[in-house]
C-alpha positions in Angstrom: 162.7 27.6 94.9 159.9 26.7 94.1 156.8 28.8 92.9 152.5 27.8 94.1 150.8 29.6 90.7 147.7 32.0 91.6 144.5 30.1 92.1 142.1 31.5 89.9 139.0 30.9 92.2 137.3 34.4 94.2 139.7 33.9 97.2 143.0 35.0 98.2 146.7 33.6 96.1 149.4 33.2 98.4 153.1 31.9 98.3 153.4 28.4 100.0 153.3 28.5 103.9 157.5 26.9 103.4 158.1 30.2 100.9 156.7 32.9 103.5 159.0 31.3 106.5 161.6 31.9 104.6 161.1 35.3 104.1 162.9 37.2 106.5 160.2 39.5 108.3 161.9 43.3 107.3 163.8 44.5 110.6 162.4 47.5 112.2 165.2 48.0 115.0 169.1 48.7 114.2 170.3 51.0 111.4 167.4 51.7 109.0 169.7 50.8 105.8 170.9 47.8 105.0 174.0 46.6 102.4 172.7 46.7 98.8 173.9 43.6 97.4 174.4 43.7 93.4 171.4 41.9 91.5 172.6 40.2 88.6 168.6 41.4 86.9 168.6 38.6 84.2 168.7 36.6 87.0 165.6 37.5 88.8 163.0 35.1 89.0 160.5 35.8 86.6 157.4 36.9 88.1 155.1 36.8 84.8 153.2 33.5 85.4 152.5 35.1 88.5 151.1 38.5 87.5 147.8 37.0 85.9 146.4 39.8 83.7 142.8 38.5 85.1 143.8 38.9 88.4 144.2 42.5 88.0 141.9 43.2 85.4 139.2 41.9 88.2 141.1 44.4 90.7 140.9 47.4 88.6 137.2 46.5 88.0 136.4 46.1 91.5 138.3 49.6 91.8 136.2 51.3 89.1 133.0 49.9 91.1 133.3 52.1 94.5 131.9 55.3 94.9 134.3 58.5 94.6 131.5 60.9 95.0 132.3 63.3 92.0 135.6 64.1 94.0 139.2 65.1 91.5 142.1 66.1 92.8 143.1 69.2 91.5 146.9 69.3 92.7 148.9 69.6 95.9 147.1 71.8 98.8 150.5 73.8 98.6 150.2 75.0 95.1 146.7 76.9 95.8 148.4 80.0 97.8 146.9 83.1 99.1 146.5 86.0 96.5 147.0 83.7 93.4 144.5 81.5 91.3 145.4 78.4 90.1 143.8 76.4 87.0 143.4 73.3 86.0 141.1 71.9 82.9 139.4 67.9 84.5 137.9 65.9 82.4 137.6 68.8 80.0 136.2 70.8 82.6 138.0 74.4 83.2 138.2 74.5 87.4 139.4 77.5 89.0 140.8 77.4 92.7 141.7 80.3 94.9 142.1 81.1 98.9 139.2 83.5 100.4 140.2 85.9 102.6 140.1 83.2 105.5 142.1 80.9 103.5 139.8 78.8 102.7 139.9 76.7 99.6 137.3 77.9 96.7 136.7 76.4 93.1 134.5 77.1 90.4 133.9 77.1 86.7 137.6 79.1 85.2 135.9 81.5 82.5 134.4 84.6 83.4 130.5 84.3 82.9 130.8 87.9 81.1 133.0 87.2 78.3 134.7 84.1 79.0 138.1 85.0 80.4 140.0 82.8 81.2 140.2 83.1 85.5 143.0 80.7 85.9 145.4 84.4 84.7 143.2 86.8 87.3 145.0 88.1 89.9 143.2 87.3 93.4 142.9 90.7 96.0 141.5 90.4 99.5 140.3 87.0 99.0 138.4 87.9 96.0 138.6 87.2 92.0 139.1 89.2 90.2 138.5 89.1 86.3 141.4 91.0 84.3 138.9 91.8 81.1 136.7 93.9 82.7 136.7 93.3 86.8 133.7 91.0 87.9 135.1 90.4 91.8 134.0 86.3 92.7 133.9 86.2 96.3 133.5 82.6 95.9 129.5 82.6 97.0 128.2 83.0 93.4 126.6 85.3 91.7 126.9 87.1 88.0 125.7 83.7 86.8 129.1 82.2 88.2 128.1 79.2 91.0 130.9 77.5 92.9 131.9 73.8 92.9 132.4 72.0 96.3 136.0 72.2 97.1 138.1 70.3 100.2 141.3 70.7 101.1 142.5 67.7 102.9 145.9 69.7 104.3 147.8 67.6 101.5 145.6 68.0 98.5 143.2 70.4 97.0 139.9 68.7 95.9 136.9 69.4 93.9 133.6 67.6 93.2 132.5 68.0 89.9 129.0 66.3 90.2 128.2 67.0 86.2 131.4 64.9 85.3 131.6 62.4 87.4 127.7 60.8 87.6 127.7 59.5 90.9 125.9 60.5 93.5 127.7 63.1 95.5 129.3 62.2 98.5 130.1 65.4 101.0 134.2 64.9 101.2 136.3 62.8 98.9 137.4 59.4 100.0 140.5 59.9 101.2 142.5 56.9 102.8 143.9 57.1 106.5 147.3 58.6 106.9 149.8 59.1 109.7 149.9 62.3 111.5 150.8 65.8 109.0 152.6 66.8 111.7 154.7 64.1 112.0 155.4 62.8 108.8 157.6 64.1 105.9 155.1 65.6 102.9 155.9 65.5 99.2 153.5 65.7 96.1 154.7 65.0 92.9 153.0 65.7 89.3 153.2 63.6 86.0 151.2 64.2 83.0 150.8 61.1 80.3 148.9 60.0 77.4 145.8 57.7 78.7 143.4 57.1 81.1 143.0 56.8 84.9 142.1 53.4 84.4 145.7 52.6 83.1 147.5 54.5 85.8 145.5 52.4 88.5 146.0 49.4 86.7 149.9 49.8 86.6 149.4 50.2 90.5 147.9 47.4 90.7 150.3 45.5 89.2 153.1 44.9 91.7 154.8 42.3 89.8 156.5 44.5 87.4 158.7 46.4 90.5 161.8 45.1 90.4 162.1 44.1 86.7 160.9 47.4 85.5 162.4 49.9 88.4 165.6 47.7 89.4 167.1 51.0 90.2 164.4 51.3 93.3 163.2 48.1 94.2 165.1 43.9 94.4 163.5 41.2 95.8 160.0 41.8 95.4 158.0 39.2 96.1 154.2 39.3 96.0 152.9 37.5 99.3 148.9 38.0 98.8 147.0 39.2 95.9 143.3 39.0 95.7 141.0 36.5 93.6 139.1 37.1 90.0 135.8 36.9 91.9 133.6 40.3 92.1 134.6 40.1 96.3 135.6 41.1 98.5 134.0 44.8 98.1 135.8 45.9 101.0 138.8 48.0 99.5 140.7 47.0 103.4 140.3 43.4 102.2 140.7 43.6 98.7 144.1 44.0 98.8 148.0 42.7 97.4 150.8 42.2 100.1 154.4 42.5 99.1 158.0 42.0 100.4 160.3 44.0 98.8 163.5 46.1 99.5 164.0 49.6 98.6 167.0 51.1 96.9 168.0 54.2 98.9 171.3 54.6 97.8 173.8 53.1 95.8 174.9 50.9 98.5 171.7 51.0 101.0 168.6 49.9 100.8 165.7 49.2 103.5 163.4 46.0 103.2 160.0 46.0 104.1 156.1 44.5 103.6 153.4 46.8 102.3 149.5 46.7 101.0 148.5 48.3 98.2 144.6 48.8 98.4 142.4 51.1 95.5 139.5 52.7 97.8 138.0 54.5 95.4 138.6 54.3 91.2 141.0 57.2 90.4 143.2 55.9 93.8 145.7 53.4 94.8 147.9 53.6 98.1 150.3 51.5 99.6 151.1 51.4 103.0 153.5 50.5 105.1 153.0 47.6 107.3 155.9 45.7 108.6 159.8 47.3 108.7 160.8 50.6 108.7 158.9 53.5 108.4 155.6 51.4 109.6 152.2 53.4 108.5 153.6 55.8 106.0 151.6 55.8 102.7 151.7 56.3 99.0 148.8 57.9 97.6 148.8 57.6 93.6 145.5 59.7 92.2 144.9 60.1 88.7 142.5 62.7 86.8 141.4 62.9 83.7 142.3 66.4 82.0 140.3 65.8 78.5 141.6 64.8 75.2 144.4 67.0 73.7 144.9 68.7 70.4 144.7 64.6 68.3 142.0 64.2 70.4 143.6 61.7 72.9 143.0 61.6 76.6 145.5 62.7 78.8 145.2 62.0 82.4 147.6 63.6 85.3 149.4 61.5 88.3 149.3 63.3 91.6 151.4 61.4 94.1 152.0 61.9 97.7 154.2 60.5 99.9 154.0 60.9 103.7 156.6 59.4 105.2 156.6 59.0 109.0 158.9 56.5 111.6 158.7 55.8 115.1 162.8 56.6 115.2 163.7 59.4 117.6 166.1 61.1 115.0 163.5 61.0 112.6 162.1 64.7 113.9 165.7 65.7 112.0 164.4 64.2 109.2 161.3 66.2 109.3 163.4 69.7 110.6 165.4 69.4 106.8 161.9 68.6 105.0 162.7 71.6 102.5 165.6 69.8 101.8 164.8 66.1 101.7 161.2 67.1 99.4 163.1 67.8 96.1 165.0 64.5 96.8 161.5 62.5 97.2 160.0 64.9 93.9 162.8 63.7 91.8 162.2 59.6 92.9 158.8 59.7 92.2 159.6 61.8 89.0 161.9 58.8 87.7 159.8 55.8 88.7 156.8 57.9 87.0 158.7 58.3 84.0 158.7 54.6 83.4 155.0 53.9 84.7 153.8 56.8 82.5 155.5 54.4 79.9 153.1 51.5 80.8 150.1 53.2 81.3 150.5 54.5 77.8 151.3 51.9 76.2 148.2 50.0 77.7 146.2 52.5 76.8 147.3 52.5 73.1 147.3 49.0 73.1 143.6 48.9 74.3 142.4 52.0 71.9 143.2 50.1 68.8 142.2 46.2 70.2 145.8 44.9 71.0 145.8 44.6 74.2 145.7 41.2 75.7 145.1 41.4 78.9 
């Protein structure tokens, strides 16, 4: 078969107009899975001419351009419950998060303005803060020389805008990508901690190339149908986008072909979507935030990913009815393919603190 290299230029790289026909278009009626046939995985075709390291080092610039508005993810919206705090240290920052007495989500600085204890271990009664050294109650308006940050909740992730960290100027919610409906897709949120920077998480995202060499236990037959130019355009994260084929191993002996976009539309995100095949419109949202530097003063940076799944298939509400079943099965995917791009990020990120890396 044979291969039409990326064209360097501002605009699009495609496959040849003969490859693409002969690409099967994923099925989206009949049984979801299909046979998993073995892939001898020496024998792939080698997809690193292909994967031009200025290709997506103009995409992760072009990322790092758009406007996030001060907005970090702080964790899944699930984690944050009613009568407990939850902490979390961004970009060296200490963030508190708790649940007012009308639920609400509410964030703020996590030591006490008193003495400095730490919040994050307060216990949280009627709604209210309340420090364990010596009892300061945060209602979550200020006051006591404690102010609160913005917080959102999106109904999938908890949110705050740190406007001191980030630089930008503020934007009133975080940019958060379209979704199918919460109440009819299947949620899970998985967390992975790793030594680097957002910048190398996004960057491993947007690097499709590596799927089915690096994660043959998920993905065969990935083939990169569009990937965008090394120009500084399109700006339009929509636009500015790479298209893949590729077939997901669900089990042993199934697996489900499809087409997806992966799109970054703001710096710390990438999501890939679901266009063609089954499970049409579902999304993977990959965020990254910075945590600060750890005790050898190197950065460490936390992977938040959510998954919601969704299908137009009438027996997919069963699906959704065993959610508390089917979530730990999604957790523990993600966990594995994390595992391994934890592995690249890092090793990017080493690779670039001491002036190896050659992309």
């Amino acid at each position: 078969m044979t291969r039409e290299p990326l064209r360097r230029s501002g605009g699009p790289a495609r496959l040849s107009s003969r490859l693409a026909r002969r690409l099967p278009a994923p099925p989206r009626r009949g049984l979801p899975l299909r046979p998993a046939a073995p892939v001898d995985w020496a024998a792939q075709r080698p997809t690193w001419r292909d994967a031009s390291p200025a290709v997506i080092a103009a995409a992760l610039k072009r990322a790092t351009a758009r406007p996030s508005g001060n907005w970090y993810v702080l964790g899944p919206s699930e984690r944050i419950r009613p009568g407990r705090a939850h902490g979390r240290t961004v970009a060296g920052t200490e963030v508190v998060a708790w649940r007012d007495a009308a639920g609400r989500l509410t964030a703020g600085p996590g030591a006490c303005p008193h003495l400095g204890a730490p919040l994050k271990d307060s216990p949280v009664h009627c709604g209210r803060l309340v420090c364990h050294w010596h009892g300061l109650a945060l209602d979550g308006r200020g006051g006591a020389g404690w102010e609160p940050y913005p917080a959102h909740d999106d109904g999938v992730l908890a949110w705050v805008r740190l406007d001191a960290v980030g630089g930008e100027e503020p934007l009133e919610r975080p940019v958060v990508p379209e979704r199918p409906a919460r109440d009819a897709s299947l949620c899970a949120v998985t967390e992975a901690e790793g030594v680097c920077e957002p910048e190398d998480v996004v960057a491993n995202r947007l690097d499709p190339w590596h799927g089915a060499w690096f994660h043959p236990y998920s993905f065969t037959g990935l083939t990169v149908l569009q990937a965008p130019g090394t120009g500084p355009e399109p700006s339009d994260p929509e636009e500015d986008r790479f298209t893949v084929q590729v077939t997901f191993r669900v089990a042993s002996r199934g697996a489900v072909p499809v087409r997806a976009v992966f799109t970054a539309p703001e710096p710390r995100t990438v999501v890939m979507r679901i266009t063609e095949g089954e499970g049409v419109s579902s999304v993977v949202e990959t965020h990254a935030t910075p945590l600060g530097e750890d005790e050898r003063g190197r950065p460490r940076t936390v992977v938040t990913e959510a998954v919601l799944a969704t299908s137009d298939r009438p027996g997919f509400a069963l699906a959704r009815a065993a959610a508390p079943l089917l979530r730990p099965l999604v957790r523990r995917t993600a966990a594995r393919l994390w595992r391994d791009d934890l592995a690249y990020a890092e090793r990017r990120w080493q690779l670039r603190s001491t002036g190896r890396f050659p992309g």
